[in-house]
C-alpha positions in Angstrom: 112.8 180.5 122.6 113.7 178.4 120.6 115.9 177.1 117.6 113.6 179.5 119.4 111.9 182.3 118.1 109.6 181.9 121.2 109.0 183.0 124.3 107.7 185.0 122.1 104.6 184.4 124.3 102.1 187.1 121.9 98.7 187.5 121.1 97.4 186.0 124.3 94.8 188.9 125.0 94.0 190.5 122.2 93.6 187.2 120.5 91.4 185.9 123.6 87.6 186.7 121.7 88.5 185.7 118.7 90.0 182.3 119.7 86.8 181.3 121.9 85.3 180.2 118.8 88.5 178.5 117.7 88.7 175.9 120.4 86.0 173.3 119.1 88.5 173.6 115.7 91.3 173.7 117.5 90.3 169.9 118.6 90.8 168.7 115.8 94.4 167.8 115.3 95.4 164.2 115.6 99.0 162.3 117.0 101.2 161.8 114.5 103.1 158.3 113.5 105.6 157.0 116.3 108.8 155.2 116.6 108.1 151.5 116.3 111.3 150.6 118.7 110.2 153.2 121.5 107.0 151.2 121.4 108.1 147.8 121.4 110.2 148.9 124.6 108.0 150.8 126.5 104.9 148.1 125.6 103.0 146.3 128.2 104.7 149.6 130.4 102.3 151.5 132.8 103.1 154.3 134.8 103.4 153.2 138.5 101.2 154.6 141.2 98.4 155.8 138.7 94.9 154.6 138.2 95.0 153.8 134.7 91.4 153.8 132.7 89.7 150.0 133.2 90.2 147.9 129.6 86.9 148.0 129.5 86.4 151.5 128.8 87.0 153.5 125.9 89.1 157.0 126.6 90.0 159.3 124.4 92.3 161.9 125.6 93.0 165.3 123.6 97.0 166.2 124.0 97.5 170.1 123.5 101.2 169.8 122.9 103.9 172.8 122.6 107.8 171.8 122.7 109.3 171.1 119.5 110.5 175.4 119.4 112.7 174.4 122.3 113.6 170.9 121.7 113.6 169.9 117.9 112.1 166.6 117.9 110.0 167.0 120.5 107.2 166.2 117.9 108.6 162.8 117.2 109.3 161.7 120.7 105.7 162.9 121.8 104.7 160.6 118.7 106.2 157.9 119.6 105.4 158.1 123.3 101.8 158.2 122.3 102.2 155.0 120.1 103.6 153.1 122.8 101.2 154.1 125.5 98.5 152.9 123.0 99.4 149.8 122.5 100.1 149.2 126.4 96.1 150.5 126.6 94.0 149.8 123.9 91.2 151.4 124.8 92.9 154.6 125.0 93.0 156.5 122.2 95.6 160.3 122.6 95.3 162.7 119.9 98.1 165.1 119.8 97.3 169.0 118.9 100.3 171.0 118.3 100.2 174.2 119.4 101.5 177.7 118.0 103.9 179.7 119.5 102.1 182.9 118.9 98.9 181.6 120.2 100.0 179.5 123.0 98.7 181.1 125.6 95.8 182.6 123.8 94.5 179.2 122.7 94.0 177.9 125.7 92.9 181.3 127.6 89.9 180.5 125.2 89.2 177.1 126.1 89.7 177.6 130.0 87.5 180.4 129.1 84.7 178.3 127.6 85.7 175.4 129.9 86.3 172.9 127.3 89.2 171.6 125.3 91.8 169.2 125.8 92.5 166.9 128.9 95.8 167.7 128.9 97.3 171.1 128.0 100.5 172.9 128.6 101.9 176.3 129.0 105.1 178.2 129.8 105.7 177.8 133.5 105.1 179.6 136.5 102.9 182.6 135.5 101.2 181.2 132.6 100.7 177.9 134.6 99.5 179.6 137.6 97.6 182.2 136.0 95.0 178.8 134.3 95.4 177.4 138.3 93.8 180.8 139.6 91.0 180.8 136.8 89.9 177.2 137.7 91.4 175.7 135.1 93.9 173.3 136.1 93.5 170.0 138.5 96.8 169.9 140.3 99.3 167.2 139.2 100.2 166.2 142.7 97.0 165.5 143.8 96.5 162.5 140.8 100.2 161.5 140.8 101.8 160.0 144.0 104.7 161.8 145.9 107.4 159.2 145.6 107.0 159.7 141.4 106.3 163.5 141.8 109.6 163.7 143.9 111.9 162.3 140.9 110.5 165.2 138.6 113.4 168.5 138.6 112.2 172.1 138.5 109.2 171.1 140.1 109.0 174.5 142.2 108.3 176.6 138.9 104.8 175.5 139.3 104.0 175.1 142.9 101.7 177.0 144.8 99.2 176.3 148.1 101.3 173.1 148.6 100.6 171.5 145.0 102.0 170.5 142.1 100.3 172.1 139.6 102.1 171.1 136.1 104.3 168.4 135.5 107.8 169.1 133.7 109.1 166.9 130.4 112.7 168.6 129.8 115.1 171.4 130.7 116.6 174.0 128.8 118.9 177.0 129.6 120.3 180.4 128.0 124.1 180.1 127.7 125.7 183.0 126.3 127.7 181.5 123.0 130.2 182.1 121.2 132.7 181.3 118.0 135.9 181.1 118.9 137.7 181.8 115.5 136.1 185.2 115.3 137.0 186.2 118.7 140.5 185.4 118.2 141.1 187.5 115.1 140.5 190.2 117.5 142.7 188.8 120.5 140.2 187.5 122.1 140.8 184.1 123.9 138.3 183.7 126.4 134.5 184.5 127.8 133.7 187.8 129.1 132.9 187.5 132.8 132.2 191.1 133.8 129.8 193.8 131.3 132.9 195.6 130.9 134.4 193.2 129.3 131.6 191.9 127.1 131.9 195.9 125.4 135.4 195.8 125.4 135.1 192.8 123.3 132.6 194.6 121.0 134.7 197.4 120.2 137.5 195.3 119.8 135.4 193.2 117.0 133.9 196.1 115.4 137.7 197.3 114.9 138.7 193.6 112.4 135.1 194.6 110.9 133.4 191.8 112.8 129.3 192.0 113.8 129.7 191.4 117.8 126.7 190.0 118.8 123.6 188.8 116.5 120.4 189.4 117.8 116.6 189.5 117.1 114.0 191.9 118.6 110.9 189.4 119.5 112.2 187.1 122.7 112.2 188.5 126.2 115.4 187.5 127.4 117.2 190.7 128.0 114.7 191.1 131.1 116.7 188.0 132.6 119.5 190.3 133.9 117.2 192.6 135.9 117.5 189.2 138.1 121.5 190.3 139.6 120.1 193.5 140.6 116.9 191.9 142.7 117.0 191.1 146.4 114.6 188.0 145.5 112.2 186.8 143.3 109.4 188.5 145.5 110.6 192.0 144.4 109.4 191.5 140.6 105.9 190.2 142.1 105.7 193.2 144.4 106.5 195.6 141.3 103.6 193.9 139.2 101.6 194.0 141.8 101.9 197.3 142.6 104.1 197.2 146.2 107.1 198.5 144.5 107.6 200.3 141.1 109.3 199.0 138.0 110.9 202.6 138.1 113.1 202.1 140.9 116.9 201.8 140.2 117.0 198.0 141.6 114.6 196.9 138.3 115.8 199.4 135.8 119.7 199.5 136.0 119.6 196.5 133.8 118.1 198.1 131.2 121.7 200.2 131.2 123.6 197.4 130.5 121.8 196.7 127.2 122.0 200.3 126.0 125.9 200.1 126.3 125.4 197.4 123.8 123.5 199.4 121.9 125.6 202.6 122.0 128.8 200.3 121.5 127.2 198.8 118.6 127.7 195.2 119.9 124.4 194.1 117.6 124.0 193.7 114.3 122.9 196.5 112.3 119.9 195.5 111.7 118.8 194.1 115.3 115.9 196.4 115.6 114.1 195.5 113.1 114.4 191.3 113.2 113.1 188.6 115.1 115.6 186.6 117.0 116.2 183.8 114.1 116.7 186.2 111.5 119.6 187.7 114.0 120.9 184.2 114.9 121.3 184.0 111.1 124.7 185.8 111.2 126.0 183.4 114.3 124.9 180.6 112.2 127.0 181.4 109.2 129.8 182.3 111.0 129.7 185.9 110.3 128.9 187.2 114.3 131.1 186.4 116.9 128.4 186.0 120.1 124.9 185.4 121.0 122.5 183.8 123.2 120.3 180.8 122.9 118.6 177.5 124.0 119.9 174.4 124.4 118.8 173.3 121.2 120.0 176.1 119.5 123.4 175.5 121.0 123.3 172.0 119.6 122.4 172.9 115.9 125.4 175.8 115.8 127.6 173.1 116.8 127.1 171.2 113.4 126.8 174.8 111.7 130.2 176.1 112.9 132.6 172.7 114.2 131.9 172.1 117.8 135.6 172.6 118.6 134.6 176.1 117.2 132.1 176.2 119.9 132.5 178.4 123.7 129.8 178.3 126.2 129.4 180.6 129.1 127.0 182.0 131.7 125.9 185.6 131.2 128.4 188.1 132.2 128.2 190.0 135.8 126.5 193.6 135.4 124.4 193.9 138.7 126.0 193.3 142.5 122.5 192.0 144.2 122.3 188.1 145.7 121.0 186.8 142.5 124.0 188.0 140.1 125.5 184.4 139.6 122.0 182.2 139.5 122.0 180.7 136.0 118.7 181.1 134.0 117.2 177.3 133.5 113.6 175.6 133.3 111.3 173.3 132.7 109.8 175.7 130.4 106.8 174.1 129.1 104.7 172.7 131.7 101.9 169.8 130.9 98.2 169.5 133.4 95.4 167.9 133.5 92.7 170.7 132.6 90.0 170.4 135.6 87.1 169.8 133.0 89.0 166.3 131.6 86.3 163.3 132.2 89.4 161.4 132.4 91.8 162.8 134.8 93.4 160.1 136.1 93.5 158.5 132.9 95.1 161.9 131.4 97.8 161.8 134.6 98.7 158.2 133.8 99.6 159.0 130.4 101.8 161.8 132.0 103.6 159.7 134.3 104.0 157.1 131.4 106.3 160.0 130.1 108.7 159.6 133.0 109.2 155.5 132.6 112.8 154.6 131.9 111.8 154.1 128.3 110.3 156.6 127.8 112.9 159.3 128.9 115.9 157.7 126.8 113.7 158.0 123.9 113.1 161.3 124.6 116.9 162.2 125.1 117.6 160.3 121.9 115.2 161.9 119.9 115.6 165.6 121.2 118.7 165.6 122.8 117.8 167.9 125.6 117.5 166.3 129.1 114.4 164.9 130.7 113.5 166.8 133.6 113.7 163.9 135.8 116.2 162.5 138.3 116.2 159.0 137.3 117.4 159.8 133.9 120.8 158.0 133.4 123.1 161.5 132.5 125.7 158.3 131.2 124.1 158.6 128.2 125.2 162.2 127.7 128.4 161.8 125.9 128.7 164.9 123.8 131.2 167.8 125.8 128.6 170.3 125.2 125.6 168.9 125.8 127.3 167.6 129.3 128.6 171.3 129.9 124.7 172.6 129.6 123.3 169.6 131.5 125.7 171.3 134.4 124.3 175.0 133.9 121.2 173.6 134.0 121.5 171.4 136.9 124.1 173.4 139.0 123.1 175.5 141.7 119.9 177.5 141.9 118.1 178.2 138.8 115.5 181.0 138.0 114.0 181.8 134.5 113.1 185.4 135.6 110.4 185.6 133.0 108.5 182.9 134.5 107.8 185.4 137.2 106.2 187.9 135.3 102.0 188.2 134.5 102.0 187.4 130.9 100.2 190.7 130.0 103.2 192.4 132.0 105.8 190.0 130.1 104.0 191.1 126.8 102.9 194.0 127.3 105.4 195.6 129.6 109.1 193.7 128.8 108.0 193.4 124.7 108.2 197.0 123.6 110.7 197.8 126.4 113.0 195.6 124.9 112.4 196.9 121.6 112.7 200.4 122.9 116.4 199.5 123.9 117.6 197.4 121.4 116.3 200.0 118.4 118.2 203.0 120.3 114.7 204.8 120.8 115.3 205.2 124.3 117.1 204.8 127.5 116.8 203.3 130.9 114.0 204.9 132.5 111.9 205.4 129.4 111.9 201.3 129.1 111.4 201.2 132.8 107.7 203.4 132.0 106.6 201.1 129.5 106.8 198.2 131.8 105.1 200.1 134.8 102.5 201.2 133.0 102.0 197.9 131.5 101.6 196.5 135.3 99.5 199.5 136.0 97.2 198.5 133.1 97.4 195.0 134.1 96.0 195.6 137.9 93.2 197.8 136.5 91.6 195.3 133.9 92.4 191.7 135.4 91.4 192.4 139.9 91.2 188.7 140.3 94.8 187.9 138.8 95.8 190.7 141.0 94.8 189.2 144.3 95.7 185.8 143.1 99.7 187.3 142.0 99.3 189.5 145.2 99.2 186.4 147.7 101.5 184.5 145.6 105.3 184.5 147.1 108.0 182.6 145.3 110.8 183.8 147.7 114.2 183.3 146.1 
């Protein structure tokens, strides 16, 4: 999600045979060129507390690397990050493999599958993440990394399970709601809508000075993020995958209301049924719709599109009265581990930690702009009024990407066409809430271990 077409997380079953064979190729890839200052500072740097690999022997590390969808220039920074670790360790050698966003999880489903691959992969966190730790496929990060450098890390709880660490986090990023304040006030509109009832107010109001209210895509998830106000805790959405309670009941399919007022109201653009998110955004972009959602980095980019002082930011408006209704949505998002077939897993964690040195996180920052994940980041250097007003969404309070939660076969199989369902006016509340019970239902039939694994797994609140 991200200048974010993603989360679209698809094709990760369907795709699983035919992407066994793919994983030798897959391989292949190599880092690209770095920045020469980010090396010069972070060289001779090693990442405290590791063992790194003896000068004597030759590594060579494979990097399967997904981020630049969520923070542009996350390909550069990664670049330049290996670059520097290089020259601090010449006999390590990193090549970097970028990953696609419609294969993500696929790809490496594959390699975990055939046990071989890179030393270092990533994936979406929480239930991707924990899905590789249950098959065997992950060493956990804590156990090669020491606590005192594992404790500086934010976000850290999207990937822990049985006491470990499982994933390391590089960045955060958030879904503020957005929205362009020169459209709103042609129809009287001067501030945020706080409650759902006045986000359709304002829809009707711009549909009435022949303004689109809301531009929108069909292929991310994120409309499943407000079932969260109506949950009691994080465990309800495990107990309705796993079968304990039903995706049926009232307290996970009211949301689904709020998003066919939308509908009915004709809040989205016309043609919202039928796009992907970035088509959608295309409207906001050009100044033509008057709200929307996004990433950080999708914030960032509207904000040279439209003027930032053209630019309001809030949190998603109240529709559900449960415990949950004012947690903001924030994560790590993509988590990075050390794959438990790596002949070079302490070699593979050092290079992680490397990743966390002072150097290394202000290059990051000032090659992405989104925030390191990590508490020792100097938040001086954010200057910019919107980038510090995310950096406090993100950062503020309790934070839980709901998604994160979910199997990915449920996510895709189950929230995917639900969505869909709602936002192309082909059904209502219940009929969405079938497709995603059935898609659990499905789930618990064909994968028994993932089911015992998600059935002992409690995230609490």
């Amino acid at each position: 999600m991200r200048a974010f077409t993603a989360r679209a997380k698809a094709g990760w079953i369907g795709a699983l045979v035919m992407l066994v064979g793919l994983v030798l190729a897959a391989c292949g890839g190599s880092s690209g060129g770095g920045s020469s200052s980010a090396a010069s500072a972070a060289a001779g740097s090693t990442a405290a507390g590791a063992t790194a690999a003896s000068s004597n022997q030759k590594v060579d590390l494979t990097f399967w690397f997904w981020g630049n969808d969520d923070a542009p220039g996350a390909n550069d920074a990664i670049a330049a990050a290996v670059k520097a670790y290089e020259a601090a360790h010449p006999n390590v050698t990193i090549k970097v493999v970028p990953q696609a966003t419609d294969t993500f999880i696929a790809t490496f489903q594959a390699a975990a599958a055939a046990k071989k691959g890179p030393d270092i992969g990533a994936q979406w966190a929480t239930g991707p993440v924990l899905t590789q730790v249950w098959g065997g496929a992950v060493t956990a990060i804590s156990d090669l990394v020491p606590p005192d450098e594992v404790s500086h890390w934010l976000n850290t709880s999207e990937n822990t399970y049985n006491g470990k660490v499982w994933a390391m986090p590089l960045y955060l990023i958030g879904i503020p709601w957005v929205y362009n304040k020169s459209l709103m006030s042609q129809a009287g509109i001067t501030s945020a809508p706080v409650s759902w009832q006045d986000v359709i107010k304002d829809c009707v109001a711009l549909r009435g000075k022949g303004i689109t209210p809301f531009a929108f895509g069909n292929d991310t998830y994120w409309t499943t993020q407000l079932m969260l106000q109506s949950l009691s805790s994080l465990d309800d959405v495990v107990q309705a995958s796993t079968g304990k309670q039903k995706y049926t009941d009232p307290k996970f399919s009211d949301f689904e209301k709020a998003w066919k007022q939308m509908t009915d109201a004709k809040c989205f653009n016309d043609d919202v049924g039928s796009v992907g998110m970035a088509k959608g955004q295309e409207q906001f972009a050009g100044g033509k719709a008057a709200m929307t959602m996004g990433t950080d980095g999708n914030v960032r980019q509207w904000a040279k599109d439209l003027g930032e002082s053209n630019i309001m930011l809030s949190k998603w408006p109240i529709y559900g009265n449960g415990p949950l209704k004012d947690v903001y949505n924030a994560t790590q998002s993509t988590s990075y581990f050390v794959t438990s077939w790596s002949k070079h897993p302490k070699e593979a964690a050092d290079f992680l930690m490397f990743l966390h040195t002072p150097a290394m996180l202000d290059s990051w920052y000032s090659l992405t702009g989104t925030p390191p994940a990590d508490d020792r980041f100097d938040t001086a250097k954010i200057t910019d009024p919107i980038d510090k007003q995310l950096y406090a969404y993100n950062t503020t309070g309790p934070q839980i990407w709901l998604q994160n939660f979910f199997p990915p076969q449920v996510d895709l199989n189950g929230n995917a066409p639900a969505q869909q369902l709602i936002l192309g006016g082909q059904g209502d509340e219940q009929a969405a809430a079938q497709i995603r019970e059935r898609a659990a239902a499905q789930w618990r039939a064909q994968k028994p271990d993932e089911l015992k694994n998600w059935s002992n797994f409690n995230p609490g609140s």
